[in-house]
C-alpha positions as CSV (number, residue, x, y, z in Angstrom):
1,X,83.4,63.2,96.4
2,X,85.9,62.5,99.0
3,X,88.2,65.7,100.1
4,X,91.7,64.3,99.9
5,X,94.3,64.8,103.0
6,X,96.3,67.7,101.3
7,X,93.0,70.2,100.3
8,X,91.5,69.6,104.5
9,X,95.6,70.6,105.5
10,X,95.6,73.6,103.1
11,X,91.8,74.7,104.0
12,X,93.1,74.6,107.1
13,X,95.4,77.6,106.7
14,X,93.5,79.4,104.3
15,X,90.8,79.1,106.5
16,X,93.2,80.0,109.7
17,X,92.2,83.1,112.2
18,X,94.6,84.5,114.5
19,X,92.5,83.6,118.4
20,X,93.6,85.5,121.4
21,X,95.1,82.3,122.4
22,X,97.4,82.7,119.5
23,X,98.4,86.4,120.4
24,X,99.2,85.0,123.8
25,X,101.7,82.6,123.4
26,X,103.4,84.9,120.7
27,X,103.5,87.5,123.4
28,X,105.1,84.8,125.5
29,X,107.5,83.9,122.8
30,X,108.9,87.8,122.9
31,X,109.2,87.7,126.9
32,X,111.0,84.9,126.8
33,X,113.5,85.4,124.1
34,X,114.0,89.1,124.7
35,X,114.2,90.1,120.7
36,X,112.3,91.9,118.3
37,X,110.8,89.5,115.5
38,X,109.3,90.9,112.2
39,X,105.7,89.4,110.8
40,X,107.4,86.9,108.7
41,X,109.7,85.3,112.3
42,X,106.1,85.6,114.4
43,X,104.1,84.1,111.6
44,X,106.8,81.1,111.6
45,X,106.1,80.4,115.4
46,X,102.6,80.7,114.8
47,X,102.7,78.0,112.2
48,X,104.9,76.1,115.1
49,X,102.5,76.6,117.8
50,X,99.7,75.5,115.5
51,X,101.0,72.2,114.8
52,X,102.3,71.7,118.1
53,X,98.7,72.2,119.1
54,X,97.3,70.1,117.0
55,X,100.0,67.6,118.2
56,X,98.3,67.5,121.4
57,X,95.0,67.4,121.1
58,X,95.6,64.3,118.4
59,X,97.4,63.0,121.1
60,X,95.1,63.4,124.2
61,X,92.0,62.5,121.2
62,X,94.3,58.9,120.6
63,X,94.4,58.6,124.4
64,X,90.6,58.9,124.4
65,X,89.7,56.5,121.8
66,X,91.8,53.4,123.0
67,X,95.2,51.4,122.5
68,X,95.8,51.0,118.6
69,X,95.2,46.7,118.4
70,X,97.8,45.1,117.0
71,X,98.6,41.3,118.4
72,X,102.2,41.8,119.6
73,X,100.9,44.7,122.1
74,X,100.4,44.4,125.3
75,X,96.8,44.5,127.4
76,X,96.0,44.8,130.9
77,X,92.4,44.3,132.3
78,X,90.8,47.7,132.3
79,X,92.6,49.2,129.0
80,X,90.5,50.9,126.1
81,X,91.6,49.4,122.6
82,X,90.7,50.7,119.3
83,X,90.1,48.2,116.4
84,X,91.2,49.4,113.0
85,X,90.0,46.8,111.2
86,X,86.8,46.6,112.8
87,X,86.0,50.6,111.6
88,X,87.5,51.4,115.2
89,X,84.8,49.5,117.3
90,X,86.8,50.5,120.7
91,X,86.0,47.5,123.6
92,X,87.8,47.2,127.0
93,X,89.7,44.3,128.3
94,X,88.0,42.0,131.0
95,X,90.4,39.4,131.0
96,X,93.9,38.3,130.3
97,X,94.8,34.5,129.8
98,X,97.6,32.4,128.4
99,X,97.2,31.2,124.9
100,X,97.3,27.6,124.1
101,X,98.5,26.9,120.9
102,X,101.9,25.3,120.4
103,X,102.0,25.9,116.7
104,X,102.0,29.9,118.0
105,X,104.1,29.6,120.6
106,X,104.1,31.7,124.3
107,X,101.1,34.2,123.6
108,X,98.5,35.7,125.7
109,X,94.6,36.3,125.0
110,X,92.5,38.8,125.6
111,X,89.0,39.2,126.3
112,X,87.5,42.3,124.8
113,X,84.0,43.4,125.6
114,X,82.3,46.0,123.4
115,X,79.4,48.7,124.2
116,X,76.8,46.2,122.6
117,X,77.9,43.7,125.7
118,X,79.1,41.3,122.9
119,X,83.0,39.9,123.8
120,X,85.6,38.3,121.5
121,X,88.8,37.0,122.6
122,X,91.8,38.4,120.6
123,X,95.7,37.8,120.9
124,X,98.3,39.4,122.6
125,X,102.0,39.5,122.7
126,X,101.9,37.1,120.1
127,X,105.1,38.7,118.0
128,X,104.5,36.9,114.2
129,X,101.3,38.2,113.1
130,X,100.3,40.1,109.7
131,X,98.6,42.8,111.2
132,X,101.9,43.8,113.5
133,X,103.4,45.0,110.5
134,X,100.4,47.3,109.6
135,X,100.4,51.1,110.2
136,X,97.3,52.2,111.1
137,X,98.6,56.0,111.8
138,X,96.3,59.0,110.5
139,X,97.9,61.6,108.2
140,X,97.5,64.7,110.6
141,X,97.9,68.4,109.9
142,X,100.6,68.5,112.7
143,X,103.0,66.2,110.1
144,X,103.8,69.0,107.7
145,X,106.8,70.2,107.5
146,X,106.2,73.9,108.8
147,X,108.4,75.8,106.0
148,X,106.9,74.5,103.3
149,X,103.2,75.9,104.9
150,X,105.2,79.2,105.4
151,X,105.8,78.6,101.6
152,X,102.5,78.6,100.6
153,X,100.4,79.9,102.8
154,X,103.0,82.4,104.6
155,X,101.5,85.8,102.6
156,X,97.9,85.0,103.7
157,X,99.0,84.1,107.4
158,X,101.3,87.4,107.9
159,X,98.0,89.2,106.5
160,X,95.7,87.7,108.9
161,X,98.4,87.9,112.2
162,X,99.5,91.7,111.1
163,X,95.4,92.4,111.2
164,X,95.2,91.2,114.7
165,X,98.1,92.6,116.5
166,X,96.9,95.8,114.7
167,X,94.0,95.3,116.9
168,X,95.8,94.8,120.7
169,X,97.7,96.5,122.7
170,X,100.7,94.6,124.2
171,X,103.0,94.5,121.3
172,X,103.8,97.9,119.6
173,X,105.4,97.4,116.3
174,X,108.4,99.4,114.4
175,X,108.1,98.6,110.6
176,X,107.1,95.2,110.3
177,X,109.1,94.0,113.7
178,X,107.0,93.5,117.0
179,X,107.7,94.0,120.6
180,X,106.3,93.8,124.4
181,X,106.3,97.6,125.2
182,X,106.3,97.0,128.7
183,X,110.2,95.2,127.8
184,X,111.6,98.4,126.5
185,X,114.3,100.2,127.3
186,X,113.8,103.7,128.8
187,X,115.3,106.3,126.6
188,X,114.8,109.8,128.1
189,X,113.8,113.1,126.0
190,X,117.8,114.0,126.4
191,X,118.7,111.2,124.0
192,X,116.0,112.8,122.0
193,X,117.6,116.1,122.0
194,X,121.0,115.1,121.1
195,X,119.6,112.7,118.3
196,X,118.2,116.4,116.8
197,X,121.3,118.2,117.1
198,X,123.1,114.9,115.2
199,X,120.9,115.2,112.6
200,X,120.8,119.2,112.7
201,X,124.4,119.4,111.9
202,X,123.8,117.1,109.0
203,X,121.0,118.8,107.5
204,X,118.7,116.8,108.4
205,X,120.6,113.0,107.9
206,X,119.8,110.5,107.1
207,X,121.6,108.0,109.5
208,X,120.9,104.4,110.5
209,X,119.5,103.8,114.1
210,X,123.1,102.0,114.3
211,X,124.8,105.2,113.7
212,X,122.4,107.2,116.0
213,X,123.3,104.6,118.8
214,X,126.8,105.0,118.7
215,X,126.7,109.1,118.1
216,X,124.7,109.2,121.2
217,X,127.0,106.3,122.9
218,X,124.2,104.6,125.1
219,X,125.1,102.4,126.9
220,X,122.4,99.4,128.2
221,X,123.4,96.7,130.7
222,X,121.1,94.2,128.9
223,X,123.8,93.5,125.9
224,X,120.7,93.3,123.6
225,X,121.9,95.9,120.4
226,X,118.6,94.5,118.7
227,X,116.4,95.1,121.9
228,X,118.3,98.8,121.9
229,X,117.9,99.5,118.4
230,X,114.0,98.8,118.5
231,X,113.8,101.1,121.7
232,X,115.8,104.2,120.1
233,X,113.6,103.3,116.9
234,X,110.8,103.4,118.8
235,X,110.8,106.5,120.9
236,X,112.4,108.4,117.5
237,X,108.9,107.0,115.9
238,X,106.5,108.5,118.8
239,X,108.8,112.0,118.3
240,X,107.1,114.4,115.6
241,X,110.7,116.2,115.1
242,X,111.7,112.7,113.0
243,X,110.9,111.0,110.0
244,X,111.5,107.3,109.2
245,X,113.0,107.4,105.9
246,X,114.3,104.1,104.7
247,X,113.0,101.4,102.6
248,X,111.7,98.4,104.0
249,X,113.9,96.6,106.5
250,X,116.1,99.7,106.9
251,X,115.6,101.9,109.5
252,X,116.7,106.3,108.8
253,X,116.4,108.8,110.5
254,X,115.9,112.5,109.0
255,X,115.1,115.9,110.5
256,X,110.8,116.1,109.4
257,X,111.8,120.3,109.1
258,X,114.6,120.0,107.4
259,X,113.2,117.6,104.5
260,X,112.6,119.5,101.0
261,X,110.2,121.8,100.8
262,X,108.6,119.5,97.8
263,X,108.7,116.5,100.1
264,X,106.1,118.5,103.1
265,X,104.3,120.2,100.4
266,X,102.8,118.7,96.7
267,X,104.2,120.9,94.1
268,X,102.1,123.3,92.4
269,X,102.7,121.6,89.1
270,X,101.2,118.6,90.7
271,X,98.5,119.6,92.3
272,X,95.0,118.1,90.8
273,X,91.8,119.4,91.1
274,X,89.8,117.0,90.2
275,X,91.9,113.5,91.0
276,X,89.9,110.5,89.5
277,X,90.6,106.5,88.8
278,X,90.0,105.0,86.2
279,X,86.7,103.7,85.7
280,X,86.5,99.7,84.9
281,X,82.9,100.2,83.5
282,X,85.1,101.9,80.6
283,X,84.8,100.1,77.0
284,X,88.3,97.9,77.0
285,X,89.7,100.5,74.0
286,X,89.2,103.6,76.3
287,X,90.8,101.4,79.6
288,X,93.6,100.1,77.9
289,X,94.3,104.1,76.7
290,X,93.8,105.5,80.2
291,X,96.0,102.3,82.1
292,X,98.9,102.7,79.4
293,X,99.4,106.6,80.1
294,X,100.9,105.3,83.7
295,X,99.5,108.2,85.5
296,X,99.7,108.3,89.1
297,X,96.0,109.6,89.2
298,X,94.5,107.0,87.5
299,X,95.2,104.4,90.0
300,X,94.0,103.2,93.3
301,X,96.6,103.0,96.6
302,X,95.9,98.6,96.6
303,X,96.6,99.1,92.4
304,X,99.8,101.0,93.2
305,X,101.1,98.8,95.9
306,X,99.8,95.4,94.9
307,X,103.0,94.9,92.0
308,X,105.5,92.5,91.4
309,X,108.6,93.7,91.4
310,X,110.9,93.7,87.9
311,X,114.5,94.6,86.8
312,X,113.3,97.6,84.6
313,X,110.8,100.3,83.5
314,X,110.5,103.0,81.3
315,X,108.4,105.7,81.7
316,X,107.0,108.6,79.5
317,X,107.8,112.6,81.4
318,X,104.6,114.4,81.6
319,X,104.9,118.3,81.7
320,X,103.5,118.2,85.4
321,X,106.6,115.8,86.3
322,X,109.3,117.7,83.9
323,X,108.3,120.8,86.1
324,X,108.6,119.8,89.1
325,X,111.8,117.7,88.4
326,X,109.5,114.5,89.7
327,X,108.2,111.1,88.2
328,X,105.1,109.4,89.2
329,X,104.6,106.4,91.5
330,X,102.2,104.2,89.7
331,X,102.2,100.3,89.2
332,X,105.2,100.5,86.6
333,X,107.2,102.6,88.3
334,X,106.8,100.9,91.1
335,X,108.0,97.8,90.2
336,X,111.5,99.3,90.8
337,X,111.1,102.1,93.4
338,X,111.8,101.1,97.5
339,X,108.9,99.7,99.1
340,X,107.9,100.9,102.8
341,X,105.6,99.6,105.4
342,X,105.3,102.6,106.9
343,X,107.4,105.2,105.9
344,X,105.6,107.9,104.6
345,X,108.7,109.5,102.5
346,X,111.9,107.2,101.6
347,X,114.8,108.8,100.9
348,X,116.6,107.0,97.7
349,X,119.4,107.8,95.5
350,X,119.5,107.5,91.6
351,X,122.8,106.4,90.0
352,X,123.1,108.2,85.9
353,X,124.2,105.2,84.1
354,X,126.4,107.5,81.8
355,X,128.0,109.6,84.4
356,X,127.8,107.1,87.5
357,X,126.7,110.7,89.5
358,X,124.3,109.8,92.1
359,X,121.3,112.3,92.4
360,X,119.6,112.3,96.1
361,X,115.4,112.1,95.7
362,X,112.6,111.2,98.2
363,X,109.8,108.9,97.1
364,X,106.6,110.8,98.9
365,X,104.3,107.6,98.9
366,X,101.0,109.2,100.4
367,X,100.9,111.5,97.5
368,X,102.0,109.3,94.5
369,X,105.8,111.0,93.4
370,X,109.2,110.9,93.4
371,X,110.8,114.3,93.8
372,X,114.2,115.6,93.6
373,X,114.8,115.0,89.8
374,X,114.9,118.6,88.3
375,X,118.6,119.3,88.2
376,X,118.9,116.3,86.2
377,X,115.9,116.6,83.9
378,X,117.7,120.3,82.7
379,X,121.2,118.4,82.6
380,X,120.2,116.0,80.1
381,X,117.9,118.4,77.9
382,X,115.3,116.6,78.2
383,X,111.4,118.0,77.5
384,X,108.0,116.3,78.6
385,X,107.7,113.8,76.6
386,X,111.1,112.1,77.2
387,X,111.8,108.2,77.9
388,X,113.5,107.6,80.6
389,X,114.8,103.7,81.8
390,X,115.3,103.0,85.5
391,X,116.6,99.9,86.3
392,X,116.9,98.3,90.1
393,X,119.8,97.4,91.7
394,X,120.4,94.7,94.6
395,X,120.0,97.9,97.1
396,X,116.3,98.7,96.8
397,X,117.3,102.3,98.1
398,X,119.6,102.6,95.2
399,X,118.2,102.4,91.0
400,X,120.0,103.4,87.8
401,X,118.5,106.0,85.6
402,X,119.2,107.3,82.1
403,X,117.4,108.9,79.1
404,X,116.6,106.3,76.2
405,X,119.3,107.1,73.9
406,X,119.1,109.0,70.6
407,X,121.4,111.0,68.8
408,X,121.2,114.8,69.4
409,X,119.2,115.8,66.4
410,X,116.3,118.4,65.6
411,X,112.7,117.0,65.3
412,X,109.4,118.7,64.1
413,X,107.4,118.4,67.6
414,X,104.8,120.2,68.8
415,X,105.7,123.8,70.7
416,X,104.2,125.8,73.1
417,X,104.3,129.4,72.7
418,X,103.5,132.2,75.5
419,X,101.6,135.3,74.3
420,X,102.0,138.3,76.4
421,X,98.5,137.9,77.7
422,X,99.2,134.3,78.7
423,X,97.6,132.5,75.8
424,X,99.0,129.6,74.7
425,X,99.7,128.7,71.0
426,X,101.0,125.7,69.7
427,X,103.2,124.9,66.4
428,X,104.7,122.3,64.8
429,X,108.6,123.6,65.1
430,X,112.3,121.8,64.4
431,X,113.6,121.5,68.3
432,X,117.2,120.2,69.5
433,X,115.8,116.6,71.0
434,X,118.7,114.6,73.0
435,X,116.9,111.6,74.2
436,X,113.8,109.2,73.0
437,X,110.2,110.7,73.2
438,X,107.0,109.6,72.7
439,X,105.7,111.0,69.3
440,X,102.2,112.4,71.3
441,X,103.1,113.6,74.2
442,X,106.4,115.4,73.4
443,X,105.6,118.9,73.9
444,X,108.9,121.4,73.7
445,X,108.7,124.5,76.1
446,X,110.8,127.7,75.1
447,X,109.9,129.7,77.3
448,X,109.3,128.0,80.6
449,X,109.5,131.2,83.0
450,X,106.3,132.2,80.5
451,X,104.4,129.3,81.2
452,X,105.3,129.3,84.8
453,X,103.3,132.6,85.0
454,X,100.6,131.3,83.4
455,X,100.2,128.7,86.7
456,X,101.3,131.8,88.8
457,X,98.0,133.7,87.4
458,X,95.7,130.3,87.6
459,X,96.6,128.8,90.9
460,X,94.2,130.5,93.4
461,X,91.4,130.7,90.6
462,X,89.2,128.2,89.2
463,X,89.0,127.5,85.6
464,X,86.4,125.1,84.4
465,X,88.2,122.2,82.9
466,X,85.4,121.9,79.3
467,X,86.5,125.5,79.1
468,X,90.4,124.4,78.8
469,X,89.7,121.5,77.0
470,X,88.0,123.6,74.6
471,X,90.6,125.9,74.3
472,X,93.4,123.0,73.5
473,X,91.1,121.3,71.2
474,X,90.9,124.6,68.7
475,X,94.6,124.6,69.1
476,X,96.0,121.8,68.3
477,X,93.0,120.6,65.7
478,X,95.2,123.7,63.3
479,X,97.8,120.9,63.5
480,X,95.6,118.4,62.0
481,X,93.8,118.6,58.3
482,X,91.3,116.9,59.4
483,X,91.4,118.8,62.4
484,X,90.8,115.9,64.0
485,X,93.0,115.7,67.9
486,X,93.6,112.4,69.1
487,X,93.1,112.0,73.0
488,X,97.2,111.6,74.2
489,X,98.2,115.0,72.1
490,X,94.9,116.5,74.3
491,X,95.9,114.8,77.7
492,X,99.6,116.0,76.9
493,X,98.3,119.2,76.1
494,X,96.2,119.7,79.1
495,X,98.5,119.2,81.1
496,X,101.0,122.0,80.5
497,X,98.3,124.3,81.9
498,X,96.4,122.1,84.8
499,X,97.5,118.8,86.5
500,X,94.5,116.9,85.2
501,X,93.7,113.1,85.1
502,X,93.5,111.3,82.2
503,X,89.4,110.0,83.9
504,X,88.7,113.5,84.1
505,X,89.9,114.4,80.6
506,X,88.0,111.8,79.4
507,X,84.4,112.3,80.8
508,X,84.8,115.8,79.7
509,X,84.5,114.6,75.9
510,X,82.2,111.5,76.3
511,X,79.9,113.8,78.3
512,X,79.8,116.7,76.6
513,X,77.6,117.6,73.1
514,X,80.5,119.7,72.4
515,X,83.0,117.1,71.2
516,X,82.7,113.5,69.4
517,X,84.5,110.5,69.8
518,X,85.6,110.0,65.7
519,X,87.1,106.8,66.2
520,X,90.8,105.5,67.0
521,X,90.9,107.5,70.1
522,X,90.3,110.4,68.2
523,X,87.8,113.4,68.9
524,X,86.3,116.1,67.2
525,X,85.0,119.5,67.8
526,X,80.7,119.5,67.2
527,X,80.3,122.2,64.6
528,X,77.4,124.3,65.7
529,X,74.7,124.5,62.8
């Protein structure tokens, strides 16, 4: 089967990889404009270059392979023609003589001789003729229109060109924007030192790199306020006192020592010991359990990342996350938080759709949380357990957060009690709730100093997790006549005492003689005979 013009164009892209040749001439590009360009503006002139490439060598190939025939052109002894109608036998013109026929008019002929040594005569400059109004031109790669390659195959280019200039040397990059480093503008450590004290006397920032630039009021003959920006950027990058803290396209700077203590360091509360993904050999009923409890540990870095983005989400509060006043990046969550190409921590504000207060938080990618929520958590009364809806606004820096409304009423939930020796007890007992909750996992904590000692006394020890599973499973089976627990009131449970993933959780009862899988996601206790 014939491959039609539009699969060989796109399996030309798809199959596209980024030469040195390529690298060159983008390098070249830079020099000669003078300006920054992100991945998407250098994968655009690639695409360019490409076809003008192409455009080229079709062109020298044409050259090559003869004159296109057609009876109106013009031959001179010596030229190579090309006959399309004759499956582009090529010959070469020997002679040149008038034609004689009256009926035609003033036309020449031409004597074409082949590589066989056969010749024919054909006509020329004769200007009525069928085949002058044929066109014999080749669809070529080089005719698309280069946005509408960006359009398709842009994602996959920018993949394959980001991978390369990864790999050399000339261009550094800032974010996604590249750069001839030998074209930068010399900012010494003084700048440097002023740009601390700035953000000292701020505590810490943030501020734009346009702000920094006109605090430090540089001046640079060149005019070029893109050229300078990607300069200060840069030497603030290659300085361990700063941190890059905006979202995508948005250069901040912050103080590194001066960001939150939760932002260096992973709270205690969410602090796993034994982090695990979620297995895809897992029957689809035991997946679909794990995926929908949208735990940060559950998920890979590419799962995380590789999301769509969407107007809203609603998410569940784990005690781990109530703690620490923090919710969990995951692939819900985030569908609406900032993205970062290389930002390590973002800083990001949350607007409370009831009060219009903003609350200042940090997304902390490399370790999977968004921190800076505990004020707000207390303020709205709510427990792990809660709903909560953030929705995105136009500035992906910016998102609205509330509780899922629910009239302020008291519900029979489950309730963790704090023995003087640290045990843990839990009872079904009438609580003030003042937001939605999800019937399992809502877990109300009196006495959260209590509990707080319980991590105290656990944190440089090491409990084996079938010990504490054990221990929640006679628990909360009191709560159940069948004394049956189902596996979300255990992970919830588990939870208040050690950050634990739901993977884990769950190979400790499928592996283990001591508990049984009763159905429904429920498990059981083995009595011992």
């Amino acid at each position: 089967m014939a491959v039609s013009s539009n699969q060989k164009y796109s399996n030309y892209w798809k199959m596209l990889e980024v030469t040195a040749d390529d690298l060159q001439r983008l390098t070249n590009h830079l020099f000669e404009t003078e300006e920054p360009l992100s991945i998407t503006d250098l994968s655009r002139v690639l695409i360019e270059n490409r076809l003008e490439s192409i455009r080229i060598t079709e062109a020298n190939r044409e050259a090559d392979s003869g004159i296109v025939y057609k009876p109106s052109g013009s031959y001179e002894p010596g030229d190579k023609v090309r006959f399309p109608e004759l499956d582009d036998l090529v010959g070469i013109v020997v002679e040149l003589r008038d034609g004689d026929n009256p009926a035609l008019g003033d036309f020449k002929v031409a004597k074409i001789e082949f590589e066989d040594g056969s010749q024919r005569d054909f006509a020329a400059e004769l200007e009525t003729h069928e085949l002058n109004e044929r066109d014999y031109t080749k669809k070529s790669i080089a005719d698309q229109d280069p946005q509408s390659i960006y359009r398709e195959h842009g994602k996959l280019i920018s993949s394959k060109l980001r991978s390369a200039l990864d790999n050399q040397s000339d261009l550094i990059r800032i974010g996604d924007t590249w750069f001839p480093h030998s074209l930068l503008i010399e900012l010494g450590a003084g700048y440097l030192n002023i740009a601390e004290a700035i953000l000292d006397s701020l505590a810490g920032g943030p501020l734009t790199v346009e702000e920094l630039i006109a605090q430090l009021e540089i001046t640079d003959e060149t005019g070029n306020k893109n050229l300078l920006a990607f300069s200060l950027n840069y030497a603030l990058q290659e300085d361990p006192r700063f941190d890059e803290v905006g979202s995508t396209g948005k250069f901040s700077w912050f103080l590194r020592r001066l960001e939150p203590e939760e932002v260096q360091r992973t709270p205690l509360y969410l602090q796993a010991e034994n982090p695990r993904i979620i297995d895809e050999d897992l029957s689809d009923e035991f997946y679909n359990l794990l995926y929908d409890l949208d735990d940060e540990l559950s998920f890979s870095t590419e799962e995380i990342n590789d999301v769509e983005r969407a107007e809203s989400i609603s998410l569940t509060l784990t005690y781990p996350h109530w703690r620490a006043g923090s919710i969990p990046v995951t692939p819900k969550t985030n569908q609406v938080l900032p993205t970062a190409l290389e930002s390590q921590n973002v800083k990001v504000t949350f607007i409370d759709e009831q009060t219009q207060s903003s609350i200042s938080a940090w997304v902390v990618r490399h370790r999977n949380y968004v921190i800076g929520l505990r004020d707000w958590f207390v303020e709205k009364g709510l427990i792990p357990g809660s709903l909560i809806d953030i929705i995105a606004t136009d500035d992906p820096g910016t998102m609205i957060i509330s509780p899922q409304r629910k009239r302020v009423n008291r519900e029979w939930i489950k309730t963790v009690l704090v023995g003087a020796d640290g045990g843990l007890v839990f009872a079904l007992l009438r609580q003030p709730i003042s937001a939605g909750f999800h019937e399992r996992m809502a877990i109300a904590i009196p006495d959260v100093a209590g509990l707080d000692s319980v991590w105290d006394a656990r944190k440089n020890k090491t409990y084996a997790l079938k010990a504490d599973v054990m221990r929640m499973m006679t628990e909360l089976s009191k709560l159940n006549n069948q004394r049956h627990v189902h596996f979300v009131d255990l992970y919830a449970a588990i939870n208040v005492i050690r950050r634990t993933a739901p993977m884990a959780l769950l190979e400790v009862l499928i592996d283990s003689d001591d508990f049984f899988h009763v159905g429904d996601n429920y498990f059981h206790i083995t009595e011992k005979s």
